[in-house]
N, C-alpha and C positions, 0 to 999 in steps of 0.2 A: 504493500500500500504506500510506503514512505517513495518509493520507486517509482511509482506510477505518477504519486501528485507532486513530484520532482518536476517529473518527464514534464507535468501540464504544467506547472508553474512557469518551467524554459519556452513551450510553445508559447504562452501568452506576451513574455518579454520579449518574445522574437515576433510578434506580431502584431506588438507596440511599438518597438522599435523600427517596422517597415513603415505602420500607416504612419509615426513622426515624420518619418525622411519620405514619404512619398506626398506630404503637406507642407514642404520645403523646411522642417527644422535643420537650423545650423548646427555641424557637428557637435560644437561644446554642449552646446544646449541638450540633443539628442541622446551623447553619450551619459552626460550627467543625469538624465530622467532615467534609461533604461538602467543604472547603476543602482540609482535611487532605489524602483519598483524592485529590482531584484534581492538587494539588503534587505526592502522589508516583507519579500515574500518567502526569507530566510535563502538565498542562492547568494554566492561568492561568484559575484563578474566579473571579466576583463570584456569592454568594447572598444569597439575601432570602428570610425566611419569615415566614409570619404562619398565624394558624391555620388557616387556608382556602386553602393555596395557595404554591407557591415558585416564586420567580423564580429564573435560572439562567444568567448569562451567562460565556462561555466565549472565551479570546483575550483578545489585547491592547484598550484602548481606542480605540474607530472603527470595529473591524472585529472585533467581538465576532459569535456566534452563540449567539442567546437562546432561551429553553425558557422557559416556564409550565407549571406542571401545579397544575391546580385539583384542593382534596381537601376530606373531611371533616374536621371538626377528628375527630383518634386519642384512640384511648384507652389508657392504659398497660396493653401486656404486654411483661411480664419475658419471658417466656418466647419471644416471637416475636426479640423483643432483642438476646438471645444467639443466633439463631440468625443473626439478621442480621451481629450481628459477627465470628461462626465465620465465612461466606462472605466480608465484606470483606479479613479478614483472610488466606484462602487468596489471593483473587487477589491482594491487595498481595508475597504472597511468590512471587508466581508460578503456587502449585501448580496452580490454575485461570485459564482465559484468563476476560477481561473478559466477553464470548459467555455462556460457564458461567457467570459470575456472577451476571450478570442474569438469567438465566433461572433460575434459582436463588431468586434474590430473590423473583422473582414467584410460584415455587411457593409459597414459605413465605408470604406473602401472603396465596397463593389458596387453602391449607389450612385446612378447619374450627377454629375454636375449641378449646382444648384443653379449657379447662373445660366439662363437663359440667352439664346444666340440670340435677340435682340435686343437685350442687354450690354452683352460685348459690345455688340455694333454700335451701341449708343455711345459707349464709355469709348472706344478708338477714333469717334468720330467730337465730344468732347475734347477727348485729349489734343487731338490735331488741332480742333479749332480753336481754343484758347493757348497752344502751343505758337501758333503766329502770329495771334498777338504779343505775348512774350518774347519772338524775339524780334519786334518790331512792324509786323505786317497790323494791314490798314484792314478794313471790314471786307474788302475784296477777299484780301489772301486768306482770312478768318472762313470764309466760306469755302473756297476752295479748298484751304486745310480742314473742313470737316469733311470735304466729299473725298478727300485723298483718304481721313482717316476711315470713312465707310468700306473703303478700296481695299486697306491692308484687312480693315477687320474680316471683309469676307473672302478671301486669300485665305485668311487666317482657316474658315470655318472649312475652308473647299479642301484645303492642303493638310491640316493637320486633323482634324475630325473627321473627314470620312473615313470610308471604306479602306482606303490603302492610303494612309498617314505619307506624307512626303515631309518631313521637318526638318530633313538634314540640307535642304533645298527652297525652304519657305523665306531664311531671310535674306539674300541676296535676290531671290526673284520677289519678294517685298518691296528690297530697296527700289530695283529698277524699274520696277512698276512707279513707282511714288517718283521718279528723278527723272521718268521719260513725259509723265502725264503732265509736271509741275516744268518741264521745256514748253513742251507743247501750251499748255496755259499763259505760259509768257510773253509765248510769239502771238498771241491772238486776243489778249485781253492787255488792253496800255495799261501800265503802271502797275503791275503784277509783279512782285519779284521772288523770281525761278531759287534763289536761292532761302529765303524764307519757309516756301511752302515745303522746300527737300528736308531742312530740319523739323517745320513741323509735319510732316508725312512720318520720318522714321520715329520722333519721338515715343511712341509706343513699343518700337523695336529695341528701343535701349536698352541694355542687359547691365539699369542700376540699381535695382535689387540684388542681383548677381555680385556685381562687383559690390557691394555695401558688405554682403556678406560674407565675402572670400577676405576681405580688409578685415572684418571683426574675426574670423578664422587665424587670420595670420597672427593677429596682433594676442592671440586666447594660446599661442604655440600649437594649434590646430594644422600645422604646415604642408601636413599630403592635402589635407581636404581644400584650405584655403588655397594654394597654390593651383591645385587643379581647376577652381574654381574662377582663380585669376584668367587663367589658362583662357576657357569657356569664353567670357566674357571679352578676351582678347581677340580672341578669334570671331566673336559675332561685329566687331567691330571693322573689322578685315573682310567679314563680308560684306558689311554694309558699305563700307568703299566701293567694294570694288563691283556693285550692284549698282551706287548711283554713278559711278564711272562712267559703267559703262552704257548705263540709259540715257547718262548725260551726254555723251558722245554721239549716242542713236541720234536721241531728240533734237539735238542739234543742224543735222541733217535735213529734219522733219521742219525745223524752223525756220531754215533757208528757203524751203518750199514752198512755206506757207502763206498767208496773203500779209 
């Protein structure tokens, strides 16, 4: 018996530990909760996260029983969050057995998105249009930046929610989409400026949550996870270059053309 609600006390921290990092917890954070939950469901842990994946060893030294579980790197929801810590927090007091919990966990997991795709579409198409006013655009670009931000939002829905997920390939043909459309808008509407509407187009593509949290990673000696995450964030930037490069070099073409 001591054996068995061992076994379920480890699956439950092991399925705490995914739904955190698959709700974008930051390493420090992650590893300290599953640490926590484990000391008080009587388990001695050692974790390890990075953003792809936790390591999970359980027992004393020598005679440890280890866990891997490979994941996506998460993405912050509050709201899955709380729902997570409503159940850890039953079984820590009892009122649910370790069993309930995890299954539990998984449901909320395995539950659709809360947000609504005309929601998204609202909040990218906000973000753009009060993005060019910020960085100087007039009520022209303000409109345009929300039809640009309507643009990436449903990009966003076609490419990475359907059927066959395309993500590794969403922000570069984002950018170019946003850096060909906001040429084009330039040459056809006076007083439009092409560079305005490019920063507020990708403004939603910015990976500063990403980078906020690879900086608090580094700075916590969190340094695989941070690092990696520097990494990420490094590279969405690389593509975002070289997506409006290269729309901007299209569109330009298109501008000469045009009336």
């Amino acid at each position: 018996v001591p054996v068995r609600k061992e076994r379920e006390a480890i699956a439950f921290v092991l399925e705490f530990g995914a739904a955190l990092h698959r709700v974008g917890t930051p390493a420090h954070r992650l590893e300290a909760a599953m640490e926590k939950v484990s000391k008080l469901l009587g388990l001695e842990a050692q974790i390890f996260s990075t953003p792809t994946s936790i390591m999970a060893g359980f027992g004393p030294l020598g005679a440890q029983t280890t866990s891997l579980i490979r994941l996506d790197p998460g993405n912050v929801d509050l709201g899955r969050l709380a729902r997570v810590d409503e159940i850890a927090n039953a079984v820590l007091d009892r009122s649910v057995s370790v069993a309930t919990g995890a299954a539990a966990l998984r449901g909320i997991m395995a539950a659709p998105n809360a947000v609504s795709s005309p929601t998204m579409l609202l909040a990218h198409a906000v973000a753009s249009g009060t993005g060019a006013q910020f960085f100087g655009g007039g009520p022209k670009e303000m409109v345009v930046g929300a039809g640009l931000g309507l643009l990436v939002g449903g990009l966003e829905l076609a490419m990475t929610v359907g059927p066959v997920p395309s993500v590794s390939v969403f922000v570069p043909a984002a950018a170019a989409m946003v850096a060909f459309v906001a040429a084009l808008a330039s040459s056809v509407w006076d007083g439009v400026s092409s560079h305005v509407l490019v920063l507020a187009g990708v403004l939603p593509l910015l990976p500063g949550l990403t980078l906020t949290t690879a900086l608090t990673e580094v700075a916590t000696k969190h340094l695989t996870s941070g690092t990696a995450r520097l990494t990420s964030a490094g590279l969405i930037f690389v593509q975002l270059a070289f997506g409006v490069a290269f729309a901007a070099r299209l569109g330009s073409y298109f501008a000469v053309a045009g009336p």
